[in-house]
Structures are given as structure tokens and as C-alpha cells.
C-alpha positions in Angstrom: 209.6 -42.4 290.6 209.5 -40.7 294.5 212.2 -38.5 294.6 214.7 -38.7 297.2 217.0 -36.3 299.5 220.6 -37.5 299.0 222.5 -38.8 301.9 225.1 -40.7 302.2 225.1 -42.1 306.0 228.4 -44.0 305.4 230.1 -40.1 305.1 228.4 -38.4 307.0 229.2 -38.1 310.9 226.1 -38.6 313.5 225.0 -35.7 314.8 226.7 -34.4 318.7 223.7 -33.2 321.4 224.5 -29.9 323.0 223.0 -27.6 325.4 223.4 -23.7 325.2 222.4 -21.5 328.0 220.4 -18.8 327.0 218.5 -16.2 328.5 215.5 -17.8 328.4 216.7 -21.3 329.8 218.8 -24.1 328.6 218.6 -24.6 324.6 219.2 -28.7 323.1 220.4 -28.4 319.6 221.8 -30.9 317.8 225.3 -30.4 315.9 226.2 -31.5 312.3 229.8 -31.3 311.2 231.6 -31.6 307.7 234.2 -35.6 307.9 237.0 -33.0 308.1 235.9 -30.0 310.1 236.9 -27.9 307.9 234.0 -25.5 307.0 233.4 -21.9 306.3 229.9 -21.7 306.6 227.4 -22.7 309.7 224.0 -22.6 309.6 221.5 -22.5 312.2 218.1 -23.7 312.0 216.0 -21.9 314.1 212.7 -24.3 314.5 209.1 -23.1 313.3 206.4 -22.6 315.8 205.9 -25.0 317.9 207.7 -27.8 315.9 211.0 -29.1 316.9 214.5 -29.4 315.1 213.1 -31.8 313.0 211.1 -29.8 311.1 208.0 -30.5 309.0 208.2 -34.3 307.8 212.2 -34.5 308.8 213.1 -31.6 306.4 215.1 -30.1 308.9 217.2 -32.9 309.4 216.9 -33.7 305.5 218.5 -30.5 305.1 221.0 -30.8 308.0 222.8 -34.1 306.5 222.5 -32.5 302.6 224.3 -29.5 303.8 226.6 -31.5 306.0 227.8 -33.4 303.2 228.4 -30.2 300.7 230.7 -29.0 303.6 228.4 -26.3 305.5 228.0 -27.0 309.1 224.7 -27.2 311.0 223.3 -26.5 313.9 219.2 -27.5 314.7 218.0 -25.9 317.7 215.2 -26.5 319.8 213.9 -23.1 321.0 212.1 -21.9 324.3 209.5 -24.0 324.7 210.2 -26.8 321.8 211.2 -30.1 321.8 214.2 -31.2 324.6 214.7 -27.4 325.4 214.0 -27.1 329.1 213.3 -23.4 328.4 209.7 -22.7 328.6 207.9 -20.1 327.1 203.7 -19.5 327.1 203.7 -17.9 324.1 202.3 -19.6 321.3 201.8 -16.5 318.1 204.2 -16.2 315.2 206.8 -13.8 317.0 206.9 -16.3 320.2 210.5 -16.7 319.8 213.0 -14.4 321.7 216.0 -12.8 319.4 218.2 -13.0 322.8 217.9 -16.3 322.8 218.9 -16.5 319.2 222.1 -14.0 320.1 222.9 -17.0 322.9 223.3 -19.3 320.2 224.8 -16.8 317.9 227.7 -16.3 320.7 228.1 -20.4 321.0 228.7 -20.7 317.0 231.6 -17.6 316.9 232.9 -19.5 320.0 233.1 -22.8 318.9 233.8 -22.0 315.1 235.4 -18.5 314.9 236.4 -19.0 311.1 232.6 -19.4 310.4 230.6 -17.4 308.4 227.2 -17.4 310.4 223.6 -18.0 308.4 220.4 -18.1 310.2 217.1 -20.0 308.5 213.9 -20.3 310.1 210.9 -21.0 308.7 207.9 -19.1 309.3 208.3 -17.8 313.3 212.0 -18.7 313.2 212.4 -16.9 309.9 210.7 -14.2 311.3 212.9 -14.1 314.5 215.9 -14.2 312.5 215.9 -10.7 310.8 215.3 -9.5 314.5 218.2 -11.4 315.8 220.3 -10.3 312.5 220.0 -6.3 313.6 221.6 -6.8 316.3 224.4 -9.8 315.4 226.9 -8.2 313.1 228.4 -11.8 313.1 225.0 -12.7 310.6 226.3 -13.2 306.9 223.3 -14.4 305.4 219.6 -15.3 306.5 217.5 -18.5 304.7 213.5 -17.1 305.4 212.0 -19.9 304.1 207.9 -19.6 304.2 208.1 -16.2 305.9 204.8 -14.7 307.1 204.9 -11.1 306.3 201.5 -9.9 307.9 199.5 -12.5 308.5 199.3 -15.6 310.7 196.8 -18.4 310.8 193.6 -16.8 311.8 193.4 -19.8 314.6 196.6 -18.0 316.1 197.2 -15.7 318.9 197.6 -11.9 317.8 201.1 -10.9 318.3 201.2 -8.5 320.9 204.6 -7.1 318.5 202.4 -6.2 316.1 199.6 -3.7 315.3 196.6 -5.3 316.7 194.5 -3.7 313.6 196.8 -5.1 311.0 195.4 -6.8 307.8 197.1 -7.2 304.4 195.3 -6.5 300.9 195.7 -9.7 300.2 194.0 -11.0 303.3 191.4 -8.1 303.0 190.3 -9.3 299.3 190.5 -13.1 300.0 188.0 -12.6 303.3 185.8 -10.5 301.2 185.4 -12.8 298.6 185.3 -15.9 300.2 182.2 -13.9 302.1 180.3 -13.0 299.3 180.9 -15.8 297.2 179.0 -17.8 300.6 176.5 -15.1 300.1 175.9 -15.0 296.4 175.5 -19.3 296.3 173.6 -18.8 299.9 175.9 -21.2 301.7 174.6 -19.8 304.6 171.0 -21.1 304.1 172.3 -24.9 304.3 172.5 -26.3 308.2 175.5 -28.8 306.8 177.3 -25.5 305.6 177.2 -24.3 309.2 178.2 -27.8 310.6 181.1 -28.1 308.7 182.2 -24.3 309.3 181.8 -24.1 312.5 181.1 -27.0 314.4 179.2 -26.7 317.7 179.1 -22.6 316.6 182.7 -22.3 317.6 184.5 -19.1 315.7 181.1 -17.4 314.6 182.0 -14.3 316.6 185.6 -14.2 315.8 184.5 -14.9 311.6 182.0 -12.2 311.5 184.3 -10.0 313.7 187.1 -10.3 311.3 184.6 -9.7 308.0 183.6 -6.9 309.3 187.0 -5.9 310.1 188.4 -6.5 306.5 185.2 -4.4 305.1 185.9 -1.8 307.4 189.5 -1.4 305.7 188.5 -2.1 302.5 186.1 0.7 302.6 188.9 3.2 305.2 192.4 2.0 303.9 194.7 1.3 300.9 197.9 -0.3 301.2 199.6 -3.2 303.4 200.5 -1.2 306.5 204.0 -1.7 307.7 204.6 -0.9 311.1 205.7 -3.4 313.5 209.2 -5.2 315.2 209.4 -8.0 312.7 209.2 -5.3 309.0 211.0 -2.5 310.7 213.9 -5.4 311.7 213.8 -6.9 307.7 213.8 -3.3 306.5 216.8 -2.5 308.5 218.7 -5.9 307.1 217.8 -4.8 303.5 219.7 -1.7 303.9 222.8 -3.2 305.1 223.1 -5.0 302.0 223.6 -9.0 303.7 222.3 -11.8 301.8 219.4 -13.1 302.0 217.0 -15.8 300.3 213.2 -16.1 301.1 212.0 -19.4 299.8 208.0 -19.7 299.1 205.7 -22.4 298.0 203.5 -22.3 295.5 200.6 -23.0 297.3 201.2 -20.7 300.1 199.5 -18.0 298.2 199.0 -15.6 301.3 202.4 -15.5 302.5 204.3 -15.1 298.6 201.0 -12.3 297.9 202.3 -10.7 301.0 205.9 -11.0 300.2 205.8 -9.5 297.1 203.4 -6.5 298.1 205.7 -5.5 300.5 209.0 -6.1 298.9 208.4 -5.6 295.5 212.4 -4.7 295.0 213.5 -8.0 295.8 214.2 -9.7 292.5 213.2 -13.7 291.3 216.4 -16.0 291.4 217.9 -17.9 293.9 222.1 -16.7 292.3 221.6 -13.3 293.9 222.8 -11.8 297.1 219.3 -10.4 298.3 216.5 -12.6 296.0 213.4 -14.8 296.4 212.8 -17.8 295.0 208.9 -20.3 294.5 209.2 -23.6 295.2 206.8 -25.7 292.8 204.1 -27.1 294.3 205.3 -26.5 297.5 203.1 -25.6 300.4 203.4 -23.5 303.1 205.7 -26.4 304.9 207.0 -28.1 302.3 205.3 -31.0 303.0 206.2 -33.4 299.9 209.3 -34.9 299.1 209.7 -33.0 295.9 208.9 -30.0 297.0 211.7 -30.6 300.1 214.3 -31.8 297.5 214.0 -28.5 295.3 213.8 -26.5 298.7 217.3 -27.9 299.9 219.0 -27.6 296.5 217.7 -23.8 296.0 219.2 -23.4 299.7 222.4 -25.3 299.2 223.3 -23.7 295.8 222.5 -20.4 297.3 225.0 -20.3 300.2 227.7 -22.0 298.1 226.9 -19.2 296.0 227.2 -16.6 298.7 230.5 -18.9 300.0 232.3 -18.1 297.0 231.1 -14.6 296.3 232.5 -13.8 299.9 236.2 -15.6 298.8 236.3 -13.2 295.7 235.9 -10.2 297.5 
């Protein structure tokens, strides 16, 4: 049977369109509030990439009427450069998005809801702009990092200028190399379909065997995930102030998790801690089937009602 998201539309409000003025331009985000208006907890979803408030196949707004519904308030916003934000931006690498901008809409929340505790979740680039934005918002409870790239992006993305331009995890190091030699041992290379399909009309062949020779050049100079840069310097520093925080991974988003878990190895499995990680089965590196969305938004969901009532204890 296909497993749904629970909503219940008849409970629910509709969601209110909003503009925030940020430093980057005017910001469209879209508000969710609890029947009553009585909430303690506001999230905002800070978009990933290039996609919009929405999210990946809805799951955005999925997660926005779920959490609406348990009592948490929402907030989806369109960042520079997304959506129905009439602020532009050129950028288009993982650490595109601006942490002012985030502060902007940090400022709007404690305005509008000052009994509030404030969570920011981003997935990918917006979970990566959150930790930044976190460092300097004291207002920041909790962060969701759902699918978080650690070192890596897409090999088809621009480099980050915020990060070292030599930079290249382990993992990616040993996954490069052997894809490379296993084309070389079964001579892929030989067959003219195997270049077709590779790289048609020869596009990438420099940047491939630039980047080949760049991982064998590290495998042979260096050991160890480096960890310099805004993004790890801005998660290390929220690690140490002891907020929560809950990075969400697919299964089959083997880079990122690998990653992850070189780097953080004190983070511990299970989604009832303050600081934790949790895998989400099956899921990819955008959640992109409806079961893999439904455990997503219940690991999320249980967490902060987790984190809710830890915070009414103390």
C-alpha cells in the first residue's frame, strides 16, 4: 500500500504569504500556524539550492502541514534568488545562500512570535547556511540538517569560493580512484559507446581527468578529511555550545553520510538525543519517495517535540 503524509486539510489553516526585507532584497515565505496560535516552537525551512519552498516532490510543504498540525509553527522561505523572492543572487555553489539574510528572517520570527523557540532546517545549502546563521543568532534553539554536504558538492557544481579550493574528502578520494581503475581494469575506455555515454560531444574530459589526477595526487600527499573552511568552522562552533541539533541522511546518499561520519564521528545514532544523527531507509539524497519523506517528517517531528519538552523540564 503507498504510504501517505498525514494531513488533515479540514484542521489545518491555509498558509498566509509574507514578504521580509532582507539584506539581500525582499524574501516571499509562506506562513503556517497551529488552529489556536498557540505554539512554542517555529521552524524555518530554509530552501535547498536552487529549489523553492516547496522542496523536493512537495516535502517541504508535506512537512509544513504535518508539523502544523502537531502544534509547531512554520515558516518556508524562498531565499535570494528562488522562487517568488525578488532578491537575486548569481551564485549557484552549495554556500550560495547568505546567513544575513537568514538573520533577516531570524529578526521577523522573534518579532512576530517572541514566545517562540526558533529551529532552522535546510537541506543540503540551506542546512549548510544554517549552522553559519546559528553562530551568530543566539535566538537559534535547535537546527534540522537534513542531507548536509560536509565536503563535497556535485562535481557539476561551482567551487565555493568559502571553501579550500583543493579540498577532497577520503571518501571522495577512494570512490574517484576506484571508479577509475575499475574503467581501466574492464577497459571501458577502449569502447567508443563508453565515451558516448560519459561524455557526450567530449564535454567534462578535462575537468574528469583533472579531478583523477587531483584525487591521486592526495591519495599519494595526504591523509585525513581536511577541515578548514566557513561552513565546518561555523558547525564546529555550534557543537560546542551544546544546542540541539539532528542531521538526517539517506541511505543512498552514501557520500554525504561517509562524509558526515568521518568528520563527526562524536555525534551519536538516534534521533531522542539533543545533538544526534539519524539514516533514513532507502532514502536518497532528496528524499525523493514517499516513504522515505514519511520517515523523514516523523524522525523530524518526534525530535523537536523531544527537544520541546526537554526545554519545559529544565
Amino acid at each position: 500500500m503507498p504510504v501517505e503524509i498525514r494531513t488533515t486539510s479540514d484542521t489545518v489553516p491555509p498558509t498566509t504569504p509574507t514578504n521580509i526585507t532582507a539584506p539581500s532584497g525582499v524574501l516571499f515565505a509562506q506562513l503556517h500556524l497551529p488552529t489556536d496560535n498557540n505554539f512554542s516552537q517555529c521552524v524555518i525551512m530554509l530552501n535547498s539550492g536552487m529549489m523553492n519552498r516547496v522542496g523536493p516532490q512537495r516535502l517541504y510543504w508535506k512537512f509544513a502541514r504535518q508539523a502544523c498540525e502537531e502544534g509547531i509553527a512554520v515558516i518556508r522561505v524562498d531565499l535570494a534568488g528562488v522562487g517568488d523572492s525578488l532578491a537575486e543572487i548569481d551564485e549557484t555553489h552549495f554556500d550560495n545562500h547568505r546567513k544575513e539574510d537568514v538573520s533577516a528572517i531570524i529578526d521577523y520570527v522573534r518579532e512576530q512570535w517572541p514566545q517562540a523557540d526558533i529551529i532552522l532546517q535546510g537541506l543540503c545549502a540551506g542546512a549548510r547556511v544554517s549552522f553559519k546563521a546559528a553562530i551568530v543568532n543566539q535566538n537559534v534553539v535547535g537546527l534540522l540538517a537534513w542531507s548536509t554536504e560536509i565536503f563535497t558538492a556535485s562535481q557539476n557544481m561551482p567551487q565555493s569560493p568559502h571553501e579550500p579550493e583543493d579540498r577532497l574528502s577520503d571518501y571522495e578520494v577512494s570512490n574517484t580512484l576506484s571508479r577509475f581503475f575499475n574503467f581501466l581494469i574492464r577497459f571501458k575506455f577502449l569502447s567508443p559507446k563508453w565515451w558516448h555515454e560519459q561524455y557526450p560531444g567530449g564535454k567534462g574530459i578535462k575537468d574528469e581527468i583533472k579531478h583523477v589526477a587531483h584525487c591521486t595526487f592526495k591519495a599519494l600527499r595526504f591523509s585525513g578529511d581536511q577541515s578548514k573552511g566557513e561552513f565546518l568552522e561555523a558547525a564546529d562552533e555550534y557543537l560546542k555550545t551544546n544546542r540541539k541539533v539532528l542531521f538526517l541522511f539517506g541511505e543512498y546518499d552514501e557520500r554525504a553520510y561517509s562524509e558526515f561520519h568521518s568528520r563527526f564521528p562524536q555525534i551519536p545514532r538516534g534521533a531522542d538525543l539533543g545533538q544526534c544523527y539519524e539514516v533514513v531507509d532507502k532514502g536518497t539524497h532528496t528524499f525523493s519517495t514517499a516513504k522515505s519523506q514519511h520517515q523523514l517528517i516523523e524522525l523530524s517531528i518526534d525530535w523537536l517535540k523531544q527537544q520541546s519538552s526537554n526545554i519545559s523540564r529544565a
